[in-house]
C-alpha positions as CSV (number, residue, x, y, z in Angstrom):
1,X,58.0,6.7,-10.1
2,X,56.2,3.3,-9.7
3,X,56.2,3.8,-5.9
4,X,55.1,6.7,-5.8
5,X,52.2,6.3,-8.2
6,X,51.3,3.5,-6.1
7,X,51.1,5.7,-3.2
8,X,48.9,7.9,-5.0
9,X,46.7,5.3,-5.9
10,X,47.0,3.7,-1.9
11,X,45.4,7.2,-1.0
12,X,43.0,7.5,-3.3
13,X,41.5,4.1,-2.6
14,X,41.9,5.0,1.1
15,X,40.1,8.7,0.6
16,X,37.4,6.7,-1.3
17,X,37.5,4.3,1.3
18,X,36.1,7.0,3.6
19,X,33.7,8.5,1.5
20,X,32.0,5.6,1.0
21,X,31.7,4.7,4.6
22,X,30.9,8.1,5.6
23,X,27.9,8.0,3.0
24,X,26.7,5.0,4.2
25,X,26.8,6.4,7.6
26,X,24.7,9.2,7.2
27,X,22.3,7.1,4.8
28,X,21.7,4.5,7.8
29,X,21.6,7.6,10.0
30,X,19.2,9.2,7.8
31,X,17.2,5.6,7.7
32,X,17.7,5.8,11.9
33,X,16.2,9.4,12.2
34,X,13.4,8.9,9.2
35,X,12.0,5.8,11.3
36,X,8.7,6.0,12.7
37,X,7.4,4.8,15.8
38,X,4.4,3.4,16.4
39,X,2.7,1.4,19.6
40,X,1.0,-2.1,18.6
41,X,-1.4,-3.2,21.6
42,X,-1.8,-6.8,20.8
43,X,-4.6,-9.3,21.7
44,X,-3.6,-10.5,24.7
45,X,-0.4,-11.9,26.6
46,X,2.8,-12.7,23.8
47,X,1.4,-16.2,22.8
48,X,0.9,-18.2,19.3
49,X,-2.0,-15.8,18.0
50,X,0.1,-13.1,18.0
51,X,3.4,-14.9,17.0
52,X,2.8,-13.3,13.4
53,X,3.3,-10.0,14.0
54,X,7.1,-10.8,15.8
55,X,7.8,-13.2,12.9
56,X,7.3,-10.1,10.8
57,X,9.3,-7.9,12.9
58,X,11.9,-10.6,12.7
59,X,12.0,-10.9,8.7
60,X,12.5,-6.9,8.9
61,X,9.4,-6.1,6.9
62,X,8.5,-2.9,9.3
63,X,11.8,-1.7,8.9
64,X,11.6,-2.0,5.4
65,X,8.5,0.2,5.4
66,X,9.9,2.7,7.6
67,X,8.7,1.6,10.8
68,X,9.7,0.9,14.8
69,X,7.6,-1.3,16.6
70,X,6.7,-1.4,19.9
71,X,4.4,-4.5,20.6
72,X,2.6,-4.8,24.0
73,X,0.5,-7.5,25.6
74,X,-3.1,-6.6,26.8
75,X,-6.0,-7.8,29.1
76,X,-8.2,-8.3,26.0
77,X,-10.1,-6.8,23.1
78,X,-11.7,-4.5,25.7
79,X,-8.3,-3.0,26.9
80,X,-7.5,-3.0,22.7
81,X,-10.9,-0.7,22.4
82,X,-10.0,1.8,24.9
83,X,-6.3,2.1,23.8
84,X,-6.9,2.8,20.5
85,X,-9.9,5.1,21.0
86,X,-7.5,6.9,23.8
87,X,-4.6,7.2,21.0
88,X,-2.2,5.8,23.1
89,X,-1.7,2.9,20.2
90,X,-1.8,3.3,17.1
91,X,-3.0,-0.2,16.3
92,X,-4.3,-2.9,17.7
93,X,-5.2,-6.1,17.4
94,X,-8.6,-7.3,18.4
95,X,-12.5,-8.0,18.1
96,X,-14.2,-5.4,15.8
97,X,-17.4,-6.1,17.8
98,X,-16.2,-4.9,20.9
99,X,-14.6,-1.8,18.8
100,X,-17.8,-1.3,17.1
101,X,-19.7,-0.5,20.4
102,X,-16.8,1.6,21.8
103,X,-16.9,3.8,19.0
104,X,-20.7,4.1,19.4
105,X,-20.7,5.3,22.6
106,X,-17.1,7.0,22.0
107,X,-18.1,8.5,18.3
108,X,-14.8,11.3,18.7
109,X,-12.3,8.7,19.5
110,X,-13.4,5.7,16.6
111,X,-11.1,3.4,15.2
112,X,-11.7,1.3,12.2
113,X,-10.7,-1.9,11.4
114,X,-8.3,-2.1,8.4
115,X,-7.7,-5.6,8.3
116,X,-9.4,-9.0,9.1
117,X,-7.8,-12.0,10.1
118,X,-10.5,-13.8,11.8
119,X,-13.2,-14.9,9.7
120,X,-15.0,-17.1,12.0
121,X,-15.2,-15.8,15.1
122,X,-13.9,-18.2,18.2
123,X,-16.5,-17.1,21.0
124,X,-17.6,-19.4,22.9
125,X,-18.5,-20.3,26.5
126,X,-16.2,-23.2,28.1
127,X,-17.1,-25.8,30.3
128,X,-16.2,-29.7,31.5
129,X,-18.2,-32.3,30.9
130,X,-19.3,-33.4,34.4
131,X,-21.2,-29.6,34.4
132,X,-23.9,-31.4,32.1
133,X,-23.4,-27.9,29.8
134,X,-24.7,-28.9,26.2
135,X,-27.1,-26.0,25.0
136,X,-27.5,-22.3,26.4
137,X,-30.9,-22.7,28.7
138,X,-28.3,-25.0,30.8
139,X,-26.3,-21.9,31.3
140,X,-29.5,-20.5,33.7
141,X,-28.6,-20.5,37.5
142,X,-25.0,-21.2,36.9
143,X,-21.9,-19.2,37.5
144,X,-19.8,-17.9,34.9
145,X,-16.4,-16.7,35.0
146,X,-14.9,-14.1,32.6
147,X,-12.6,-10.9,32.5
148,X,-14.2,-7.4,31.7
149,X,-12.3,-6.6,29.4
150,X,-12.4,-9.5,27.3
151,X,-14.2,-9.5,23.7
152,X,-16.7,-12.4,25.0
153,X,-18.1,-11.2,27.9
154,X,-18.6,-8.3,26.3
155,X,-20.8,-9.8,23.7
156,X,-22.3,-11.9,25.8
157,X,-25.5,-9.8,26.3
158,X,-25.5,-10.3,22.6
159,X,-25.2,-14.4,22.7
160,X,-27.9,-13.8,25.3
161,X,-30.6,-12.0,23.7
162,X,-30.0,-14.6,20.7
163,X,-30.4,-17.7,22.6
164,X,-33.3,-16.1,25.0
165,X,-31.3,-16.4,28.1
166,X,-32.6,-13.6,30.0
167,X,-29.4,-11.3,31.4
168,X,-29.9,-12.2,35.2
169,X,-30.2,-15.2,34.7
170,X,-26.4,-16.3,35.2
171,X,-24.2,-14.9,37.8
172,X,-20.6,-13.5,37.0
173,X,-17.2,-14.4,38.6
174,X,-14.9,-11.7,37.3
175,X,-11.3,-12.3,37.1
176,X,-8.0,-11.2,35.1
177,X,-7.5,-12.6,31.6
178,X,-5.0,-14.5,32.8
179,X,-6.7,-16.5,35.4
180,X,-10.0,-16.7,34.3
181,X,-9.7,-20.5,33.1
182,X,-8.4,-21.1,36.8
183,X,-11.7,-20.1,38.3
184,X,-13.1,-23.1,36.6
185,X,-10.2,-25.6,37.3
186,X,-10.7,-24.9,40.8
187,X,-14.4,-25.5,40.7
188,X,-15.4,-21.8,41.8
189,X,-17.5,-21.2,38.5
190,X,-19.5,-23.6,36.2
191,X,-18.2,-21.9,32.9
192,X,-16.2,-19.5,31.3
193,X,-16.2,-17.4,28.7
194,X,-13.6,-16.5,25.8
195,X,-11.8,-17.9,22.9
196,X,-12.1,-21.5,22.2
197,X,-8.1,-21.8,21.5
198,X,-7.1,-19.9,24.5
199,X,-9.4,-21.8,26.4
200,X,-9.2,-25.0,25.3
201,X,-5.1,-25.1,25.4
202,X,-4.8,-23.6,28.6
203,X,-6.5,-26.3,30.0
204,X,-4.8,-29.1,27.8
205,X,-1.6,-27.6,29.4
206,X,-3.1,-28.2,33.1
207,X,-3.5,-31.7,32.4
208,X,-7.4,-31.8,31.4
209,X,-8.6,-34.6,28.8
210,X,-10.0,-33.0,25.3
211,X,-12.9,-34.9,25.6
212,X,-14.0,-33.2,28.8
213,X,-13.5,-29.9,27.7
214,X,-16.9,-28.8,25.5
215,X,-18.2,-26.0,24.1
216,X,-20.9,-23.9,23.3
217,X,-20.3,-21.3,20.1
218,X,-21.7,-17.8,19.8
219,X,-21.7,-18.5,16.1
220,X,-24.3,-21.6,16.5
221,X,-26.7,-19.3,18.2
222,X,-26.5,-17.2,14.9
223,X,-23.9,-14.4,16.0
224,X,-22.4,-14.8,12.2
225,X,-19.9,-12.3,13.0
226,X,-16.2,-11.0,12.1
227,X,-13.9,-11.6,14.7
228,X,-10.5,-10.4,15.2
229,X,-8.8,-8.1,12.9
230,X,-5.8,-5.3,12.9
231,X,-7.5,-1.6,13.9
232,X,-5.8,1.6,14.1
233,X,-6.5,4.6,15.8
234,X,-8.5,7.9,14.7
235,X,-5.2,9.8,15.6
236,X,-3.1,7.4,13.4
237,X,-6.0,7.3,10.5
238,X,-6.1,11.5,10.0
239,X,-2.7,11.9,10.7
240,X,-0.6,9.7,9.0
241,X,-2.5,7.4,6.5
242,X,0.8,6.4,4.8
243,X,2.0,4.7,8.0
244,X,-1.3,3.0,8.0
245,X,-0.9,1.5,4.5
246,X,2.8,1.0,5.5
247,X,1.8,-1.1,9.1
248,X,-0.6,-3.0,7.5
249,X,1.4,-4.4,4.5
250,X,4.4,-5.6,6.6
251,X,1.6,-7.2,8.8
252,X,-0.3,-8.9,6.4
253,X,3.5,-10.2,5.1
254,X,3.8,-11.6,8.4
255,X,0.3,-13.2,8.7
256,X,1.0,-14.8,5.4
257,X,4.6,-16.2,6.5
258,X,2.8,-17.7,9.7
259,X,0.0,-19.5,7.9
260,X,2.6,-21.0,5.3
261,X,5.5,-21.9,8.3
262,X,3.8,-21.6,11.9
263,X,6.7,-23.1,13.3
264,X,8.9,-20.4,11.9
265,X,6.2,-17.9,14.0
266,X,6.7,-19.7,17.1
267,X,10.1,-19.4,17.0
268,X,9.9,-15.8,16.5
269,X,7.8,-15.5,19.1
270,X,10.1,-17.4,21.8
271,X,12.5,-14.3,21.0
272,X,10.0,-12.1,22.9
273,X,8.8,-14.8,25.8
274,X,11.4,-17.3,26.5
275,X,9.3,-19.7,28.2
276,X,6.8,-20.3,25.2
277,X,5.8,-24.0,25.2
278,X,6.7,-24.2,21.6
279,X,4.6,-27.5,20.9
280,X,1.4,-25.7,22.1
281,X,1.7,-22.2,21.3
282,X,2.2,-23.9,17.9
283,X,-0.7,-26.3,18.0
284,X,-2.9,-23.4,19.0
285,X,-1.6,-20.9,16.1
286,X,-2.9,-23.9,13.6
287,X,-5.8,-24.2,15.8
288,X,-6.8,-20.7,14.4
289,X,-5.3,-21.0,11.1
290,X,-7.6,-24.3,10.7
291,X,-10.7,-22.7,12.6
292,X,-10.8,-19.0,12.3
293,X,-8.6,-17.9,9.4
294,X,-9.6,-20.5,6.7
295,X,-12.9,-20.6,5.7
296,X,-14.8,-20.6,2.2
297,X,-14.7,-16.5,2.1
298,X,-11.2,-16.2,2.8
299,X,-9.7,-19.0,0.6
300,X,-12.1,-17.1,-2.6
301,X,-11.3,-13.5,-1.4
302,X,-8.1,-13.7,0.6
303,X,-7.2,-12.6,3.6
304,X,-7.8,-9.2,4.8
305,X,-11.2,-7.7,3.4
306,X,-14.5,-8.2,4.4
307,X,-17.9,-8.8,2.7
308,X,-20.8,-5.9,3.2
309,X,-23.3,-7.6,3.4
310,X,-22.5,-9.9,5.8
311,X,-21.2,-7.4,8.1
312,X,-24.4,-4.9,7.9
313,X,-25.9,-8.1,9.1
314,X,-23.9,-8.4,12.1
315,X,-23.7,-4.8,12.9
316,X,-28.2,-5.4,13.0
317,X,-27.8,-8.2,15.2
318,X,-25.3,-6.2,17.4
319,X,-27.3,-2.6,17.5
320,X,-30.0,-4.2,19.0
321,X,-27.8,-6.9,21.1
322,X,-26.2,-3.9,22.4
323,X,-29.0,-1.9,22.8
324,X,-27.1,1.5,20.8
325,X,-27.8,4.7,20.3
326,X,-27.5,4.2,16.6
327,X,-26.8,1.8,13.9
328,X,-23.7,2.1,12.5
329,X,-22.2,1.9,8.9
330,X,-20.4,-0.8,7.7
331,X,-17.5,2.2,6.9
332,X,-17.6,3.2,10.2
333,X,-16.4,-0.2,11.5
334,X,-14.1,-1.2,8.6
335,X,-12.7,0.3,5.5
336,X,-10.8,-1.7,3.1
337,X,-8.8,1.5,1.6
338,X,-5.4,0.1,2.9
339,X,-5.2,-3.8,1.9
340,X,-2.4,-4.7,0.0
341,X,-2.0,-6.2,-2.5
342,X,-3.7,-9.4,-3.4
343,X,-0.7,-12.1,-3.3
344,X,0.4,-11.3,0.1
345,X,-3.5,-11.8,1.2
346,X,-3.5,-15.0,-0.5
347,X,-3.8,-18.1,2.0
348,X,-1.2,-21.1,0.9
C-alpha cells in the first residue's frame, strides 16, 4: 500500500512538474510575443557617449519594461534629425538644435526631445596650436573641415552670426564623421568642427600632445544652448506614448548607472564593439560626465528636464541664426511629460 501510495504521489509531483513548466512556458512565450520593438539611432559610431544605453540593455531594464532594442550607429545629429522625422527610429539620440530646425522646415514629421543629458553643450571648432587659432576673426580665410551631417556644422551659421564672422568667410572641407579629424592630421584643413570629446580623444589616440590641441567653444560666443538629449519620433509620440514613458525610464536608469560606474558602461559597451580602447572610451565618457552632464542646473534639478526660460532664449538666438520661417515654442522642441521619476534623475 506504501508503494503504491508513493507512486501516486511520484505522479502527482511529476504531473505538477509539467504544469508548472508548461505555465512558465507560455508566460515567457507570452513575455516573448508581448515585446516591443523599437529602433534607437544613436549619436554617432558605438563609442563611450553612448556606452549608457548598452549598459542599460545589459542590466535588462528594457526588457523589464517590455522592450527590444535595436541600437544603431549614425553619421551625426543630422542623420539622428532626418531618421526620426522619417519614422524609421523611434528615438534618437542627438542635438535638439539641429532637431529644432528640422522640425521647422519639416513641421509634419517633428520630434521632440523627451530627455536631456547634455547640459552644456560641447561645440566647438578644433584646431593645433602651430594654426595660431585663439579667437573666431582668426577663423577668416582659413579652411575648415566638418561632416554635413554633424550637429556643429550645422550650427555653425549660428556661431557665426554670433561672433560676426561673415558666412564666406571660411571655406569648407567636407568629409565623413569618421574622418573628419583626419583632414586636419594631414594638414589639408586649418580646423574642424564637432564635439570637444570626440575631437580631442581621437587625436590623443593618434599620438597628438594635449597642449597642442585648443579650442574655440560655441558657448563662449554666447550660444547658451542645450545640447544632446534622447528624442523620439512623431510616429512613436501619437502612437504609443506608453512605450515612450517605458524607453525613456530604462534609459535614464542606464544614464544614471554610467555616471555612478563608467567603467561598468565601457564594459558594456565592448560587448557591442570588440575593439573599444577601454582606457579612452572611458576617459572620454567622464570627459562628458565632468563637462556636459554636471553643471549647477543638473546637480539642483537632476538629470533629464530642462529650464523654459533658458531654452526660449536659445530657441531666439537660433530663429534668427537660422534664419526660420517661424519661432518655435519651447513645447515644440521639448516636453517634459515623460521623466521619471526624480531618484533615477538624480546625479551621484
Amino acid at each position: 500500500m506504501n508503494g503504491m501510495n508513493g507512486l501516486k504521489r511520484t505522479s502527482l509531483k511529476k504531473a505538477l512538474g509539467l504544469m508548472v513548466g508548461a505555465a512558465v512556458g507560455f508566460l515567457s512565450a507570452h513575455a516573448a510575443q508581448a515585446a516591443t520593438a523599437v529602433k534607437v539611432t544613436l549619436n554617432g559610431p558605438f563609442d563611450g557617449s553612448n556606452a549608457a544605453f548598452f549598459l542599460a540593455q545589459q542590466k535588462g531594464y528594457y526588457t523589464a519594461e517590455g522592450l527590444t532594442v535595436q541600437f544603431d550607429p549614425s553619421g551625426g545629429s543630422g542623420e539622428v534629425a532626418t531618421r526620426i522625422g522619417s519614422g524609421a527610429y523611434d528615438f534618437g539620440f542627438g542635438d535638439i538644435n539641429v532637431l529644432m530646425e528640422f522640425n521647422a522646415k519639416n513641421p509634419a514629421a517633428a520630434g521632440k526631445g523627451v530627455y536631456m543629458l547634455y547640459y552644456r553643450s560641447p561645440l566647438s571648432v578644433a584646431s593645433f596650436a602651430k594654426s595660431n587659432i585663439s579667437k573666431p576673426s582668426d577663423l577668416a580665410g582659413r579652411k575648415l573641415g566638418g561632416a554635413l551631417t554633424d550637429g556643429a556644422y550645422k550650427l555653425f551659421p549660428a556661431y557665426s552670426d554670433l561672433t560676426g564672422l561673415k558666412p564666406d568667410a571660411v571655406k569648407w572641407e567636407y568629409g565623413d564623421l569618421r574622418l573628419r579629424e583626419v583632414m586636419l592630421l594631414k594638414g589639408d584643413v586649418d580646423a574642424v568642427v564637432g564635439f570637444d570629446s570626440t575631437m580631442y580623444f581621437s587625436f590623443v589616440r593618434q599620438g597628438i600632445k594635449p597642449e597642442d590641441i585648443k579650442f574655440l567653444y560655441y558657448s563662449d560666443a554666447g550660444m547658451d544652448i542645450y545640447g544632446n538629449g534622447i528624442v523620439v519620433s512623431k510616429k512613436m509620440l501619437d502612437a504609443n506614448p506608453a512605450v515612450v514613458k517605458a524607453f525613456v525610464a530604462a534609459t535614464a536608469k542606464g544614464w544614471r548607472d554610467a555616471i555612478a560606474n563608467p567603467a561598468a558602461a565601457i564594459a558594456a559597451l565592448k560587448t557591442q564593439s570588440a575593439l573599444t580602447d577601454e582606457k579612452l572610451e572611458t576617459d572620454k565618457l567622464n570627459w562628458l560626465i565632468k563637462n556636459q552632464i554636471t553643471t549647477a542646473e543638473s546637480r539642483a534639478d537632476g538629470m533629464g528636464g530642462i529650464r523654459t526660460a533658458r531654452m526660449s532664449k536659445a530657441i531666439d538666438t537660433l530663429t534668427g541664426a537660422f534664419g526660420l520661417p517661424a519661432k518655435p515654442k519651447v513645447e515644440d522642441v521639448f516636453t517634459s511629460a515623460f521623466l521619471p521619476a526624480a531618484d533615477i534623475r538624480k546625479l551621484p
